[in-house]
KELO-703986 format. One record per atom (N, C-alpha, C): x, y, z; atom name. Coordinates in nm, 3 decimals. Layout:
! KELO-703986
+---------+---------+---------+----+
!       X !       Y !       Z !  a !
+---------+---------+---------+----+
!       X !       Y !       Z ! CA !
...
+---------+---------+---------+----+
! end
This chain:
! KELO-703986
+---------+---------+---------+----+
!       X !       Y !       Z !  a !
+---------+---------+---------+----+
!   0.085 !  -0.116 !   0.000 !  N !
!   0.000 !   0.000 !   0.000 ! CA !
!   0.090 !   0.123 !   0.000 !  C !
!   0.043 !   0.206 !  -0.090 !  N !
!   0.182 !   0.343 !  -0.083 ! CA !
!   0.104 !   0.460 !   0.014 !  C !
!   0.175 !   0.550 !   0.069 !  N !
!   0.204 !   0.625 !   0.158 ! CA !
!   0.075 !   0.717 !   0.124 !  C !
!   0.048 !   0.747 !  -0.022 !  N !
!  -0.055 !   0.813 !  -0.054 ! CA !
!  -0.182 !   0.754 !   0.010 !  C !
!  -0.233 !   0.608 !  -0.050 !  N !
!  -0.357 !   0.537 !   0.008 ! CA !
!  -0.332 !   0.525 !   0.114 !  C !
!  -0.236 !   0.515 !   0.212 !  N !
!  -0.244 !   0.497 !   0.380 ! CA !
!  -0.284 !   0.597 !   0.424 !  C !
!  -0.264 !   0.743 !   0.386 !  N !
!  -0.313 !   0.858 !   0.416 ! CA !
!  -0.418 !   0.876 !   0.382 !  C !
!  -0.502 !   0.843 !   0.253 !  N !
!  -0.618 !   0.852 !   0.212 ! CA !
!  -0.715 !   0.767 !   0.282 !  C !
!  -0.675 !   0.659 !   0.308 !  N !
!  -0.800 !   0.531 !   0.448 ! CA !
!  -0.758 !   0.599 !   0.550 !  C !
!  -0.706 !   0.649 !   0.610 !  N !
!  -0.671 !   0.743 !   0.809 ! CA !
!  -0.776 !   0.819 !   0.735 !  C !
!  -0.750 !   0.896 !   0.668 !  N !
!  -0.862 !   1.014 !   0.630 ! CA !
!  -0.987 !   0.965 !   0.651 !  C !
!  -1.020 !   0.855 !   0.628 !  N !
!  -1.142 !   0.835 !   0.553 ! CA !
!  -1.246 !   0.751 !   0.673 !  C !
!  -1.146 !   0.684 !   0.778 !  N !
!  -1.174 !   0.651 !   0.831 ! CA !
!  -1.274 !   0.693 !   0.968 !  C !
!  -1.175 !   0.775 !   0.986 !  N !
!  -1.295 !   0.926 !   1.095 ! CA !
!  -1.439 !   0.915 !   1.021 !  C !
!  -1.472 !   0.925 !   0.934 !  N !
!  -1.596 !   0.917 !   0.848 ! CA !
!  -1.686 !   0.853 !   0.853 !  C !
!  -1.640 !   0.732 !   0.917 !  N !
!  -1.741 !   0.592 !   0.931 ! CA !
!  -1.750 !   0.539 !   1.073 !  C !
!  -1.766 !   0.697 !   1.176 !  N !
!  -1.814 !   0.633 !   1.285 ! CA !
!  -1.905 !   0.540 !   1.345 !  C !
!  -2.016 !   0.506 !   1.263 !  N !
!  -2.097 !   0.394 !   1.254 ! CA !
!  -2.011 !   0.240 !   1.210 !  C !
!  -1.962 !   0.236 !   1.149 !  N !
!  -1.893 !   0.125 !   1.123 ! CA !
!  -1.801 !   0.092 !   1.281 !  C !
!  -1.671 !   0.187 !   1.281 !  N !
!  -1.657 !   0.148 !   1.429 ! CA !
!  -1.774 !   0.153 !   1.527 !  C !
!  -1.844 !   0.197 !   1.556 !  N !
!  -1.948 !   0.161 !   1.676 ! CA !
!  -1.968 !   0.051 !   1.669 !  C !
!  -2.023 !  -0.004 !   1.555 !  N !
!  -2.082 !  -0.140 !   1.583 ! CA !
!  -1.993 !  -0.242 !   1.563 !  C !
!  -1.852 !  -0.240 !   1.468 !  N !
!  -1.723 !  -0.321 !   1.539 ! CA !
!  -1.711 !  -0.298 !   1.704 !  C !
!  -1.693 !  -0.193 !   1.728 !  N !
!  -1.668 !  -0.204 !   1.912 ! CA !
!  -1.768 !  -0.284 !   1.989 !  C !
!  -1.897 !  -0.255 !   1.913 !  N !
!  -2.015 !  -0.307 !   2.036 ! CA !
!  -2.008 !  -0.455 !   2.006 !  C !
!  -1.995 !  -0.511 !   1.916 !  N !
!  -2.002 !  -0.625 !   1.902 ! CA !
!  -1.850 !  -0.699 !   1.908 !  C !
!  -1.739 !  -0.605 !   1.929 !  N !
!  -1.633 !  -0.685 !   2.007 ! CA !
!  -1.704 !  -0.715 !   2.173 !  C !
!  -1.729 !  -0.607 !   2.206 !  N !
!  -1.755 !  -0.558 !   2.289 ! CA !
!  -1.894 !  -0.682 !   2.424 !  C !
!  -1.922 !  -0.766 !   2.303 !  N !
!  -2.024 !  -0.864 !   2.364 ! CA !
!  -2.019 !  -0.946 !   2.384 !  C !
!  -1.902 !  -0.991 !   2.229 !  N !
!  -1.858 !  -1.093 !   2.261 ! CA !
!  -1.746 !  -1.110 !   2.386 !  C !
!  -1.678 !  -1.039 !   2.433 !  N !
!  -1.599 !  -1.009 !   2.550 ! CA !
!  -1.683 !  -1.059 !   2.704 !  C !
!  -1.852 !  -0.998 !   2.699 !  N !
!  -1.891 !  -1.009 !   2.809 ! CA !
!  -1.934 !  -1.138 !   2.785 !  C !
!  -1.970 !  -1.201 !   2.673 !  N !
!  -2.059 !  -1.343 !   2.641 ! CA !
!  -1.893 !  -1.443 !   2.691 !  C !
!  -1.791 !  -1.389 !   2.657 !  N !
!  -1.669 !  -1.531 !   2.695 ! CA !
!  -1.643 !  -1.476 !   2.844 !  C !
!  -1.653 !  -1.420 !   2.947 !  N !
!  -1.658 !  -1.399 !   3.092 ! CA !
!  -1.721 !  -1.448 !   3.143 !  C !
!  -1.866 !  -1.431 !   3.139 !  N !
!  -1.969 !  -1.518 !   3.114 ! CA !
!  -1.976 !  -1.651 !   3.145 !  C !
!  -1.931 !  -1.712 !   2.983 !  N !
!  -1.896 !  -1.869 !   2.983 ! CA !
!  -1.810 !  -1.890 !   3.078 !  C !
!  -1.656 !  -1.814 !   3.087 !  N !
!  -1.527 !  -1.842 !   3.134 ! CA !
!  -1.576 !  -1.847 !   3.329 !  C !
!  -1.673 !  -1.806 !   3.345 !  N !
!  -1.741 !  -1.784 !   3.508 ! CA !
!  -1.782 !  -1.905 !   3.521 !  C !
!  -1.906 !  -1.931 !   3.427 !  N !
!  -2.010 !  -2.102 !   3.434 ! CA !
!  -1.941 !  -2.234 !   3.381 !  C !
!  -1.838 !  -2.213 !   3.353 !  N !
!  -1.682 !  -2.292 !   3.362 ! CA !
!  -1.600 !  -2.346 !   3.499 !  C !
!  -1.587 !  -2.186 !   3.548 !  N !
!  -1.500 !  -2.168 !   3.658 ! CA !
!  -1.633 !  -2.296 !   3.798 !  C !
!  -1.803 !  -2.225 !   3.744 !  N !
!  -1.827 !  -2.310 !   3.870 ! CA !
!  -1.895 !  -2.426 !   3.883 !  C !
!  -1.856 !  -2.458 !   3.770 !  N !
!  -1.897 !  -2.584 !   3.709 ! CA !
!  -1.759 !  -2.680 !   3.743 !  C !
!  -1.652 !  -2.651 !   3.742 !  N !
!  -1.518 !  -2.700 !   3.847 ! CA !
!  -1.546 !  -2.703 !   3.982 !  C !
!  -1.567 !  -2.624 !   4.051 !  N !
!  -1.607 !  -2.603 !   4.170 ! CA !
!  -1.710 !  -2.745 !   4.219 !  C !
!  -1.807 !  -2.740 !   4.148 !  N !
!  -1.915 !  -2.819 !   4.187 ! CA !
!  -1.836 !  -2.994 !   4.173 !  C !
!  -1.777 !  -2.976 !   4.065 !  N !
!  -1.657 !  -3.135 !   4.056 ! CA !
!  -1.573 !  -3.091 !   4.165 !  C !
!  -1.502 !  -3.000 !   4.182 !  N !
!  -1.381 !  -3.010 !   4.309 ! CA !
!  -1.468 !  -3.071 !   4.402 !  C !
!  -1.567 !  -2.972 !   4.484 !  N !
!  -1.647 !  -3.061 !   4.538 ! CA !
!  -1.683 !  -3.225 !   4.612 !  C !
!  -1.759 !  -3.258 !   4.474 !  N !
!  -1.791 !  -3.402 !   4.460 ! CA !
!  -1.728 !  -3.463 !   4.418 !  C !
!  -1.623 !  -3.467 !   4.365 !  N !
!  -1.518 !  -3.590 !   4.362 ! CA !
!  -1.390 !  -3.563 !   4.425 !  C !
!  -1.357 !  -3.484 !   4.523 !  N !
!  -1.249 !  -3.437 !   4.592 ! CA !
!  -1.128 !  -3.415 !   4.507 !  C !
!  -1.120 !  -3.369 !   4.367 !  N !
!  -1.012 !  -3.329 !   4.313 ! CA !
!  -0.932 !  -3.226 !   4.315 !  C !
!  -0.840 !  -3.158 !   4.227 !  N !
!  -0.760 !  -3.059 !   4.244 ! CA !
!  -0.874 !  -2.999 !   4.141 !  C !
!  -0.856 !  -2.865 !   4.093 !  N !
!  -0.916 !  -2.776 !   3.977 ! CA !
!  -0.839 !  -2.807 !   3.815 !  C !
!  -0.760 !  -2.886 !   3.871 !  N !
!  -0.720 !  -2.927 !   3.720 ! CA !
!  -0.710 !  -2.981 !   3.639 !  C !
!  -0.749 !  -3.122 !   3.766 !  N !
!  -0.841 !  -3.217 !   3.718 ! CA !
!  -0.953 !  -3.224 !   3.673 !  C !
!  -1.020 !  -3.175 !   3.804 !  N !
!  -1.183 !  -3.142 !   3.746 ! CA !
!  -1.204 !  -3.060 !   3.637 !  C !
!  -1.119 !  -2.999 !   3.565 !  N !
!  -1.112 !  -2.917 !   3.439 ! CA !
!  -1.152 !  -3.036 !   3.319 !  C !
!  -1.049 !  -3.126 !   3.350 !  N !
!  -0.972 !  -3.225 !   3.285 ! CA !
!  -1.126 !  -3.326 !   3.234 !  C !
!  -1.174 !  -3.355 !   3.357 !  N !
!  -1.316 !  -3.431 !   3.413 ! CA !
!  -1.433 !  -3.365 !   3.295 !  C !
!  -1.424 !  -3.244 !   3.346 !  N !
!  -1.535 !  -3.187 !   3.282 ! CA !
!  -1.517 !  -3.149 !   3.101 !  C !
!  -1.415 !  -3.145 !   3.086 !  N !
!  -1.355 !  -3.146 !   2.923 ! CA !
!  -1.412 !  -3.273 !   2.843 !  C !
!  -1.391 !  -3.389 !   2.937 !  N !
!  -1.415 !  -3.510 !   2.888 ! CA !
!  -1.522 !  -3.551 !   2.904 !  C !
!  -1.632 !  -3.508 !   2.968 !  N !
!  -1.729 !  -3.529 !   2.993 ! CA !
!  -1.815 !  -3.497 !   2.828 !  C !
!  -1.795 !  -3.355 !   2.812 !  N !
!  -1.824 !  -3.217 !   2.702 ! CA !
!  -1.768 !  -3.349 !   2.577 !  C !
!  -1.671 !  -3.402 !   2.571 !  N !
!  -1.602 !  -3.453 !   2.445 ! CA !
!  -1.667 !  -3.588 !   2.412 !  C !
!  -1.697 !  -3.675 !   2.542 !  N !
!  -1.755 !  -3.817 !   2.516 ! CA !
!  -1.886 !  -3.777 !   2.498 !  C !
!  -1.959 !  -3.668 !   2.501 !  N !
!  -2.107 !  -3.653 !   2.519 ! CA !
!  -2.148 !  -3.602 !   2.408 !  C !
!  -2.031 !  -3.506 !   2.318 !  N !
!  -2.027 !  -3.423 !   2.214 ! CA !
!  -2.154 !  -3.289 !   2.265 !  C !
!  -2.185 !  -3.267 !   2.377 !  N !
!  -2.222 !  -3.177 !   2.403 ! CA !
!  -2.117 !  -3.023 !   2.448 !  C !
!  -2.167 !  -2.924 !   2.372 !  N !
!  -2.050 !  -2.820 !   2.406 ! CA !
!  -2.037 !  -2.789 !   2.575 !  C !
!  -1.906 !  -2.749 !   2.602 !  N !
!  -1.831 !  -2.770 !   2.737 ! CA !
!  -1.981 !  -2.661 !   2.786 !  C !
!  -1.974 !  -2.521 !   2.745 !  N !
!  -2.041 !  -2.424 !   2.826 ! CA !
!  -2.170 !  -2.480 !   2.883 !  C !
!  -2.245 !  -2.570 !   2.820 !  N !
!  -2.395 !  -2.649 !   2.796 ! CA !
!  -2.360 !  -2.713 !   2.939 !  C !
!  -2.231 !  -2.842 !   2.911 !  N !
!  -2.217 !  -2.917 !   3.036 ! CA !
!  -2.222 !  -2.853 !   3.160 !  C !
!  -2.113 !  -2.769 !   3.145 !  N !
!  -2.087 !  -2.669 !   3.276 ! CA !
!  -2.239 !  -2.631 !   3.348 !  C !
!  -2.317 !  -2.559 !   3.218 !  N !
!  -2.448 !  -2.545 !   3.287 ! CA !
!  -2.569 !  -2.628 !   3.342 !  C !
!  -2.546 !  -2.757 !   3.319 !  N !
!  -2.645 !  -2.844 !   3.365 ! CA !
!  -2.583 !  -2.911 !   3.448 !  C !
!  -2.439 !  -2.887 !   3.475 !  N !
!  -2.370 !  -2.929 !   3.615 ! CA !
!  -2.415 !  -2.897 !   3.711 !  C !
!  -2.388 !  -2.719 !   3.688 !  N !
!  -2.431 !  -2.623 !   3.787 ! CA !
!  -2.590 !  -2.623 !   3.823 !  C !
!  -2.675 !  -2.645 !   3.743 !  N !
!  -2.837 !  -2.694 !   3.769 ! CA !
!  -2.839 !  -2.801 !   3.850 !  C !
!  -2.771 !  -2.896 !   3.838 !  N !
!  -2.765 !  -2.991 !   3.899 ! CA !
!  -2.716 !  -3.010 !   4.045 !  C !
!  -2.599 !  -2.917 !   4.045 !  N !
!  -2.592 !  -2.880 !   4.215 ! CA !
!  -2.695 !  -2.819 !   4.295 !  C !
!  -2.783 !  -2.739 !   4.219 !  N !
!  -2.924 !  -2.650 !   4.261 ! CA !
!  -3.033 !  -2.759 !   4.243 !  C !
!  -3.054 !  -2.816 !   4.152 !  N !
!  -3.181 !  -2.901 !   4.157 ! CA !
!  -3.198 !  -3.072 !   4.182 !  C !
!  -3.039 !  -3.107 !   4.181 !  N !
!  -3.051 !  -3.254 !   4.153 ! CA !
!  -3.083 !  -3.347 !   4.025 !  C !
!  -3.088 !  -3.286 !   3.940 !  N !
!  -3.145 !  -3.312 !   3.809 ! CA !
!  -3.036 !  -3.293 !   3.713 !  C !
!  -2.985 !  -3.388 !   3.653 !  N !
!  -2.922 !  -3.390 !   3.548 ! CA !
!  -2.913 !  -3.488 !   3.458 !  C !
!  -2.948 !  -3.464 !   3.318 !  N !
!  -2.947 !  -3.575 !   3.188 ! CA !
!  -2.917 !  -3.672 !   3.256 !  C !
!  -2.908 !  -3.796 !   3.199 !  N !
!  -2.916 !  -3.921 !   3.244 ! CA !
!  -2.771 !  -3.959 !   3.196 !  C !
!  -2.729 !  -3.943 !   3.024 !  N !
!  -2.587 !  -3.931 !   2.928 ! CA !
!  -2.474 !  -3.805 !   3.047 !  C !
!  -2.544 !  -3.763 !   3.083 !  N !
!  -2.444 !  -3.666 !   3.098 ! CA !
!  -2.375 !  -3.687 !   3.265 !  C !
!  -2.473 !  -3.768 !   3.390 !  N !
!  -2.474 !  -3.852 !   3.510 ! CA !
!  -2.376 !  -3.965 !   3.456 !  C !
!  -2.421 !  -4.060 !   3.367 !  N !
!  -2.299 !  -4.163 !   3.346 ! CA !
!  -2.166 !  -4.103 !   3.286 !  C !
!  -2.174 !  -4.042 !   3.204 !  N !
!  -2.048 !  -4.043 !   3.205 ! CA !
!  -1.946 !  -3.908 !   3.287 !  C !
!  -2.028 !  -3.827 !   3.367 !  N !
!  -1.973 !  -3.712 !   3.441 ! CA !
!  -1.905 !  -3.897 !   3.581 !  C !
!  -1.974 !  -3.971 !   3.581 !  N !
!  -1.995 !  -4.060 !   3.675 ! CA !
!  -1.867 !  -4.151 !   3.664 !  C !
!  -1.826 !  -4.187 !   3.513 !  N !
!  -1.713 !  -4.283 !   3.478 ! CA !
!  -1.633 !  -4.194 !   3.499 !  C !
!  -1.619 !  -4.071 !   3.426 !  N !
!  -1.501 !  -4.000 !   3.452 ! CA !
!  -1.427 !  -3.941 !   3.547 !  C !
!  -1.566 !  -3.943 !   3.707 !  N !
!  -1.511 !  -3.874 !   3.818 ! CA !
!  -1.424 !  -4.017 !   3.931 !  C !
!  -1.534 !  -4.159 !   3.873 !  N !
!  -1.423 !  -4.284 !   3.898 ! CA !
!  -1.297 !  -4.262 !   3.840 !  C !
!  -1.265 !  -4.260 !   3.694 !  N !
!  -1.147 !  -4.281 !   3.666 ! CA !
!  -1.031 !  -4.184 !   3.725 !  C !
!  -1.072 !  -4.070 !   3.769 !  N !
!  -0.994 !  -3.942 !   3.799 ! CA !
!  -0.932 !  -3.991 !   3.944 !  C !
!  -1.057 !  -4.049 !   4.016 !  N !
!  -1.027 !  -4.047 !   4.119 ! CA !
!  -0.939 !  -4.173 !   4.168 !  C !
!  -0.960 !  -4.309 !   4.087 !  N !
!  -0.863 !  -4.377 !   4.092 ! CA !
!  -0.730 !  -4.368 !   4.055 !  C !
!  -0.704 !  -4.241 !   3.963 !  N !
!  -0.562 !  -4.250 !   3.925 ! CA !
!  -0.514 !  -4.149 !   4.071 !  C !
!  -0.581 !  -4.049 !   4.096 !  N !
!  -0.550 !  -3.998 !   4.263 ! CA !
!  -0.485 !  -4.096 !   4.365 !  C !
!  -0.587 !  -4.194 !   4.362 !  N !
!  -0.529 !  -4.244 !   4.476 ! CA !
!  -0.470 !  -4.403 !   4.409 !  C !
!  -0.441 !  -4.380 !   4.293 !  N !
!  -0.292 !  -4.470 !   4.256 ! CA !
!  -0.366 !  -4.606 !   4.236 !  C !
!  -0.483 !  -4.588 !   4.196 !  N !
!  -0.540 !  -4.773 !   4.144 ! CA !
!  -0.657 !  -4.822 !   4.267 !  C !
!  -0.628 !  -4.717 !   4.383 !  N !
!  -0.677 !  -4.805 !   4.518 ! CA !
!  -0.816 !  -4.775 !   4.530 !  C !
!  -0.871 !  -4.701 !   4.465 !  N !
!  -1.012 !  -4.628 !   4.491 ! CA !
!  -1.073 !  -4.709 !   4.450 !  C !
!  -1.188 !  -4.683 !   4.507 !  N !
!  -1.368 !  -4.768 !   4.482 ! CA !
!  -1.413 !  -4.736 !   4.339 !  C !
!  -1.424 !  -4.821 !   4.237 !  N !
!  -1.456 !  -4.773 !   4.124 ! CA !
!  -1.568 !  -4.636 !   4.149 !  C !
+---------+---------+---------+----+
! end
């Protein structure tokens, strides 16, 4: 791009304050929509630290795999985790295998010795 057209788009750009507005606002949402998720994530760990006595990095680990064997997206899981600490109620697919995976976690913890 020569020195002329770089000067001519700066120029031109001031011009289309509508264009930036709605680039910003809609950076701008998506920012609060991944905090958001990145929160009902955070306590959707919590609720596994919890109930299967793990570290948070595990239960990360737990809940990744849960999201991957279920092919349901992680944010979805996270949220019917977290329902589930409030209501007791959770999918039936999503109980077995939140269920295999918090066995397997927890047997490699305690080195083979745990109760399936």
């Amino acid at each position: 791009m020569t020195s002329e057209a770089s000067e001519r788009r700066a120029v031109q750009e001031p011009y289309e304050p509508e264009l930036s507005k709605a680039r910003l606002e809609d950076e701008n949402l998506q920012l609060k929509q991944a905090v958001l998720s990145h929160a009902t994530v955070d306590q959707a760990i919590g609720v596994i630290v919890a109930l299967g006595g793990l570290a948070p990095g595990r239960s990360w680990d737990v809940l990744r795999e849960v999201s991957q064997r279920t092919n349901i997206k992680l944010r979805h899981v996270a949220e019917l985790i977290i329902d589930w600490a409030q209501t007791g109620d959770l999918p039936g697919d999503i109980r077995e295998e939140l269920g295999s995976r918090l066995r397997q976690a927890k047997c490699r913890v305690d080195g083979g010795n745990g109760a399936p």
